[in-house]
C-alpha positions in Angstrom: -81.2 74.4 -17.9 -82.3 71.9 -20.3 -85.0 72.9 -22.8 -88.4 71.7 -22.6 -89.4 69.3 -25.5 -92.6 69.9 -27.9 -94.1 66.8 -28.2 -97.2 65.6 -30.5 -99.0 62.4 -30.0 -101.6 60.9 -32.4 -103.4 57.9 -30.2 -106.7 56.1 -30.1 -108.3 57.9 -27.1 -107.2 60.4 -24.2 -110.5 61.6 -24.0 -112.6 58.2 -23.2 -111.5 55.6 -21.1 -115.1 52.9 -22.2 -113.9 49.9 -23.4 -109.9 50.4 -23.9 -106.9 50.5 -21.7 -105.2 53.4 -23.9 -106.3 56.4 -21.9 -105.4 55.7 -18.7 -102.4 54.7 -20.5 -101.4 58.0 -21.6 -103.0 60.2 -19.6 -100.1 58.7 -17.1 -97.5 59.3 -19.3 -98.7 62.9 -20.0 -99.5 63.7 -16.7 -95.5 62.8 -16.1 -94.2 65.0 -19.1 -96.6 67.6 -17.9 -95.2 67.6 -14.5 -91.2 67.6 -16.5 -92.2 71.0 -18.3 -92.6 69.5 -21.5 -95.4 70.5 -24.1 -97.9 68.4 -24.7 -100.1 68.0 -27.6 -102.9 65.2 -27.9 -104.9 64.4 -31.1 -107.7 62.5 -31.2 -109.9 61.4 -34.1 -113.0 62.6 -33.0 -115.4 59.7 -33.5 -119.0 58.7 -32.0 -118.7 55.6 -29.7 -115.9 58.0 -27.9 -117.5 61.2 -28.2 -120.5 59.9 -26.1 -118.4 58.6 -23.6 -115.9 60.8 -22.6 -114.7 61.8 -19.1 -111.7 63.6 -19.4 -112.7 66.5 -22.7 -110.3 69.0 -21.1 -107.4 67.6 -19.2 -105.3 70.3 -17.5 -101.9 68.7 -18.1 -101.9 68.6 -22.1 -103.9 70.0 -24.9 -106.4 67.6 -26.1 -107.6 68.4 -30.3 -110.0 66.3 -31.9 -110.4 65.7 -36.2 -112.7 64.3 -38.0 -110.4 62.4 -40.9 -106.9 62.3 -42.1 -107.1 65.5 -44.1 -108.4 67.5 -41.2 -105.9 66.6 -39.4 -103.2 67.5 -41.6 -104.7 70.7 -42.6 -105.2 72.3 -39.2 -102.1 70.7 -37.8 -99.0 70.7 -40.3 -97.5 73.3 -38.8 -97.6 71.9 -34.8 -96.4 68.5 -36.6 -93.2 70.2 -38.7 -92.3 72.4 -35.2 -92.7 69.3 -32.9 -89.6 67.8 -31.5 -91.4 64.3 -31.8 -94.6 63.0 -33.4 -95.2 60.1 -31.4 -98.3 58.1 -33.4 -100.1 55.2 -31.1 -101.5 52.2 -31.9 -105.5 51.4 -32.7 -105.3 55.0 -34.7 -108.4 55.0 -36.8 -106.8 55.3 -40.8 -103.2 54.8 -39.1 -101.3 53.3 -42.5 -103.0 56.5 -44.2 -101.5 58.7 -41.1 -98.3 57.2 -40.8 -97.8 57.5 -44.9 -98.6 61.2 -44.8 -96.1 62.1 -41.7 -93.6 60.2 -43.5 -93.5 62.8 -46.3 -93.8 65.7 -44.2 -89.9 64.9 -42.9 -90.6 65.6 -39.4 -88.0 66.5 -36.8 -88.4 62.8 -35.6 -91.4 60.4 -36.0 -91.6 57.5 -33.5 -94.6 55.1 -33.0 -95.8 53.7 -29.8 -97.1 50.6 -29.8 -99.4 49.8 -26.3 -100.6 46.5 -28.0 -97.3 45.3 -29.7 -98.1 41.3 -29.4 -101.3 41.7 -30.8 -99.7 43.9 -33.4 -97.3 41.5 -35.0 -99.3 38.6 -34.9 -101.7 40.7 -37.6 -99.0 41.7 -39.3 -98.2 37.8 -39.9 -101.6 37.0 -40.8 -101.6 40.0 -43.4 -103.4 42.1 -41.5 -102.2 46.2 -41.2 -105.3 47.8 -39.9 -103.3 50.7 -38.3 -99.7 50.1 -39.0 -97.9 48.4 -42.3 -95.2 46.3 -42.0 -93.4 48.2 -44.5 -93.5 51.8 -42.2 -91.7 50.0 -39.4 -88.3 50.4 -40.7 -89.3 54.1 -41.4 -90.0 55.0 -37.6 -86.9 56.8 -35.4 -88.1 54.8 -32.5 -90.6 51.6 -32.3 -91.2 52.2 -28.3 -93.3 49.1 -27.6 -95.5 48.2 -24.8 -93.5 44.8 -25.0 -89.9 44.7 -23.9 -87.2 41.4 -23.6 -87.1 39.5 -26.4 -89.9 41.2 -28.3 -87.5 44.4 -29.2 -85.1 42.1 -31.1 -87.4 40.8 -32.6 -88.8 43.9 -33.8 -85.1 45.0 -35.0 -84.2 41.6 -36.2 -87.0 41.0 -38.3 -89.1 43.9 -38.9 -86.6 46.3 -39.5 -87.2 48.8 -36.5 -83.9 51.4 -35.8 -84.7 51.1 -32.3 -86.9 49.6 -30.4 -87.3 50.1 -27.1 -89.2 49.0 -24.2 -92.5 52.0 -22.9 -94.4 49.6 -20.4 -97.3 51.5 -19.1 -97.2 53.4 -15.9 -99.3 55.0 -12.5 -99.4 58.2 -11.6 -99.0 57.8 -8.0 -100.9 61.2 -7.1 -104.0 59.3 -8.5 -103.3 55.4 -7.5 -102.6 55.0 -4.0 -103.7 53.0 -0.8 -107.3 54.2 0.2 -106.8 52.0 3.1 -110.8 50.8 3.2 -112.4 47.6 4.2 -111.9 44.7 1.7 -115.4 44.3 0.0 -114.4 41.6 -2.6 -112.3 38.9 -2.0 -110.9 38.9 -5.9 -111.8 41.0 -8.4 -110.8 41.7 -11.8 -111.2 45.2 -14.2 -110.7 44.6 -18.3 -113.1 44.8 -21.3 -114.3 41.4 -22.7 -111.6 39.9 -25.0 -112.5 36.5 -26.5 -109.4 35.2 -26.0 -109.0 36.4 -22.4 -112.1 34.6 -21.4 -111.1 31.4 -20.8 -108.9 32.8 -18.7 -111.2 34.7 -16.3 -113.8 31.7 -16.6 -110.5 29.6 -14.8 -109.1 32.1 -12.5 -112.1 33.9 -11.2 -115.7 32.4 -12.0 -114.9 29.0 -11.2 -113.1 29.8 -8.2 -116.0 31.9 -7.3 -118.4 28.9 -7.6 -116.0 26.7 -5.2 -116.0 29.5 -2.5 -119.3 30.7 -2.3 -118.5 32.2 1.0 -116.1 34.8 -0.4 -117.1 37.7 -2.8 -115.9 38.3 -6.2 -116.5 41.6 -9.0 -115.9 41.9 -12.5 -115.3 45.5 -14.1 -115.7 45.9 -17.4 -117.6 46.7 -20.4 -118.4 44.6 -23.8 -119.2 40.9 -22.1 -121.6 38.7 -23.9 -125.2 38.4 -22.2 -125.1 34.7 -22.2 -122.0 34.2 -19.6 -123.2 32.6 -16.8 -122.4 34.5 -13.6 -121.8 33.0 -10.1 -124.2 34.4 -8.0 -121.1 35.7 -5.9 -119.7 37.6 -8.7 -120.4 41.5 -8.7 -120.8 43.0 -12.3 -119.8 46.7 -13.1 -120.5 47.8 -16.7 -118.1 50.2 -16.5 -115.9 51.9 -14.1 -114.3 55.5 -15.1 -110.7 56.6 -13.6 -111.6 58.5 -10.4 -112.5 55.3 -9.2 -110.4 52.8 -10.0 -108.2 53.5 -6.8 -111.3 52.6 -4.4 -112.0 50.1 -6.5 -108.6 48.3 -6.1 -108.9 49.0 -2.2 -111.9 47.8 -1.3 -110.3 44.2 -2.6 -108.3 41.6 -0.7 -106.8 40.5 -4.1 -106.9 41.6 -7.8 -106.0 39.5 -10.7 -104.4 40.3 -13.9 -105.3 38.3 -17.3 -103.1 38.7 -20.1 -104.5 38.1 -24.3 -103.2 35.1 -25.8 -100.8 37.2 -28.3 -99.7 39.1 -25.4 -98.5 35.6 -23.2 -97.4 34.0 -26.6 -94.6 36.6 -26.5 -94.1 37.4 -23.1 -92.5 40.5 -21.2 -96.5 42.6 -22.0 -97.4 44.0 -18.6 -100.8 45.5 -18.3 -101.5 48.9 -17.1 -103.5 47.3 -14.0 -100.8 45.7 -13.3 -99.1 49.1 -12.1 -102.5 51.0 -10.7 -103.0 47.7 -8.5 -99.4 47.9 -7.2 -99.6 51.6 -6.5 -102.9 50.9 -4.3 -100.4 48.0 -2.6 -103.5 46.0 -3.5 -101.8 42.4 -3.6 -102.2 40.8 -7.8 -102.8 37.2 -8.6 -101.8 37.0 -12.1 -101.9 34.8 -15.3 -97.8 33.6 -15.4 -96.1 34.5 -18.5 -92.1 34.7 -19.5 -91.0 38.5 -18.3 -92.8 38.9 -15.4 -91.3 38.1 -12.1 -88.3 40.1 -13.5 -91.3 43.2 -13.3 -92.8 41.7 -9.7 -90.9 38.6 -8.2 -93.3 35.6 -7.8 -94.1 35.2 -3.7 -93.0 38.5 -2.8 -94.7 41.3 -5.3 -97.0 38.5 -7.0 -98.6 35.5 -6.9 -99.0 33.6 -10.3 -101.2 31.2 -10.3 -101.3 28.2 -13.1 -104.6 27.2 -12.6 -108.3 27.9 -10.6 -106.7 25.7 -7.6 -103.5 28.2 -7.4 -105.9 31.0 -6.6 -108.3 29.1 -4.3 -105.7 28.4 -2.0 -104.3 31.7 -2.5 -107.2 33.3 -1.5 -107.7 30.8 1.3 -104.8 30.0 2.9 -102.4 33.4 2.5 -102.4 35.3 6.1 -103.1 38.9 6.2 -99.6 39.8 7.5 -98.5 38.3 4.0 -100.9 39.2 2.1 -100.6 43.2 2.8 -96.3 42.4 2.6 -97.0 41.4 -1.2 -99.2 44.6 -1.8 -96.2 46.9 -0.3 -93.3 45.0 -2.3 -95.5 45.4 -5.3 -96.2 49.1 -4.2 -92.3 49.9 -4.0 -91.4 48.6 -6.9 -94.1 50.7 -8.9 -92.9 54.5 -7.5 -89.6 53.4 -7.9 -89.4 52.4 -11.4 -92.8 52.5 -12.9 -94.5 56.0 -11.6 -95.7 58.6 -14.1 -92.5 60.6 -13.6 -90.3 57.5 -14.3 -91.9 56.8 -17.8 -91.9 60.6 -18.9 -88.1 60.4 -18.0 -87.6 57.4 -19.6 -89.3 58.7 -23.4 -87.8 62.2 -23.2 -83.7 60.9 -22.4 -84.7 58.4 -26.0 -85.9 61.5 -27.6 -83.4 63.5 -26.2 -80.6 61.2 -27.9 -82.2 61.9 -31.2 -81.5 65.2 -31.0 -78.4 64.8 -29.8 -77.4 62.1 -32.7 -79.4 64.6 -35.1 -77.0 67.6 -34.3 -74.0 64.9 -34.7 -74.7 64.0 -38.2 -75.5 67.9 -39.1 -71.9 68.3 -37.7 -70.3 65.7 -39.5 -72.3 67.1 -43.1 -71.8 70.6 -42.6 -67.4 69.1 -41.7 -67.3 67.2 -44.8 -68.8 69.6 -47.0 -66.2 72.3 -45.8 -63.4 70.3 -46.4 -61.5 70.1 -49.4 -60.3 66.8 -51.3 -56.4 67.5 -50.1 -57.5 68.8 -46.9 -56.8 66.0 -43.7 -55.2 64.1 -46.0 -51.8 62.9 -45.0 -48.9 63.2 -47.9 -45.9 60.9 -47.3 -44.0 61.7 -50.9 
């Protein structure tokens, strides 16, 4: 029987889900290594804008710590950290370079780095900008697993210097995402925090469709938007909306759309986590197009991408319901085949299972060489 791995992750939030995408995030991926046998470890800087919104302070499929700074956390936690298997550090970590520097000289069994906002990463690193992660550490890492795959993992080997890179998209836990099978309430709606540079975006695909079918019935889920955004009068507003619901909320409409950041479309293959909760709900996704994704969700059969506001009018006017419900089931197989909880957890442990295995190769090799004798294997021919 294979051994269960001891795994420590160091991440932005598991706690909170207000205003980011990271918590669902992981609390996917560690429901998944939860329900492999692995053991779980989650810590979380404890600070204020979390602590006062948090909805998940004792999940039953981890164990969640909080710290209040970087010596704290090394302090209470060295020993965890030096007996893990992995430390896998995420993006966003409050004092990350100061984090990241620190592990590095506590020569951990293996330290990776998981990157949910890669794009968004390396354009700051080009404008000189290492808020949670220095250029310099990326060579360091045993694994760069990146929210981004295709091309974006060469480049992160080519020119940044990662070992390895490879591809973590985000995931759905399929015991927690599924078809609620309820009346459509909205005709499109969409669930993400404000993002400047998403705006335009939603202003194109949603609020001015909204004000050319003032018929149909739109919502908007999300926290952080400006006060002065004028809102159809068709257009639903949710300040927030916390995990438990997100399932409903993704059945009670006919569509959902996906917007993608600028960074994110700039380098392609960067699939959102709602992309994966909508498609295990089999609720159908009108997305923003951008290079990688019909090789996730083929365009007319698991998608529709639409290039402008008149792409989703006539998709929301014109696609039958037969259709429309056989793009929410394509979309739905493809998820809990290859992008359920259980998938991902597979995926990260058989990468971190080869660094073990590659680890016990090279102490094999060392241990050989260091046995053997200048004469010894050598071949004599006088």
């Amino acid at each position: 029987m294979t051994r269960p791995l001891n795994i420590v992750f160091i991440g932005l939030t598991l706690s909170s889900s207000w205003g980011n995408g990271h918590a669902t995030t992981y609390r996917s991926l560690l429901r998944g290594l939860h329900g492999e046998g692995h053991e779980v470890l989650f810590l979380e800087c404890d600070v204020p804008w979390y602590a006062n919104r948090r909805d998940l302070a004792e999940p039953d499929f981890c164990t969640l710590r909080f710290y209040r700074d970087v010596d704290e956390l090394l302090s209470t936690y060295s020993g965890r950290l030096r007996q893990a298997d992995a430390v896998i550090v995420g993006s966003y970590l409050p004092d990350g370079v100061e984090v990241i520097d620190a592990l590095l000289d506590m020569q951990l069994q293996a330290l990776c780095f998981y990157d949910i906002d890669t794009p968004v990463t390396l354009a700051g690193i080009e404008r000189g900008s290492e808020d949670y992660l220095a250029r310099r550490q990326i060579p360091r890492f045993d694994v760069y697993f990146s929210f981004s795959g295709g091309e974006v993992l060469h480049r992160l080997e080519d020119r940044y210097g990662a070992r390895r890179a490879e591809a973590l998209y985000c995931s759905a836990d399929p015991a927690r995402y599924r078809p609620t099978e309820e009346a459509p309430l909205w005709d499109l709606g969409y669930m993400g925090t404000y993002s400047a540079d998403r705006q335009p975006a939603l202003e194109a695909l949603l609020l001015s469709p909204a004000r050319e079918l003032p018929q149909m019935r739109f919502v908007v889920a999300g926290a952080q938007y400006p006060d002065d955004i004028d809102w159809p009068a068709n257009v639903e507003r949710i300040e927030h909306l916390p995990p438990a619901e997100h399932a409903t909320f993704y059945g009670r409409q006919r569509f959902t759309l996906n917007l993608t950041r600028a960074d994110m479309v700039a380098l392609g293959w960067s699939p959102s986590v709602r992309l994966f909760e909508a498609g295990a709900c089999a609720t159908p996704v009108i997305s923003d197009r951008w290079q990688g994704i019909e090789e996730l969700f083929p365009d007319g059969e698991a998608i529709l991408l639409a290039q402008s506001g008149r792409d989703v009018v006539c998709f929301l006017s014109e696609t039958g319901e037969a259709a429309r419900r056989a793009i929410g089931a394509r979309a739905h197989d493809i998820v809990l085949r290859d992008h359920s909880a259980a998938a991902r957890a597979r995926q990260i442990t058989g990468v971190l299972r080869s660094l073990e295995r590659n680890s016990r190769r090279q102490r094999a090799a060392l241990s050989a060489t260091a046995g053997t004798t200048p004469t010894e294997g050598m071949r004599c021919d006088v």
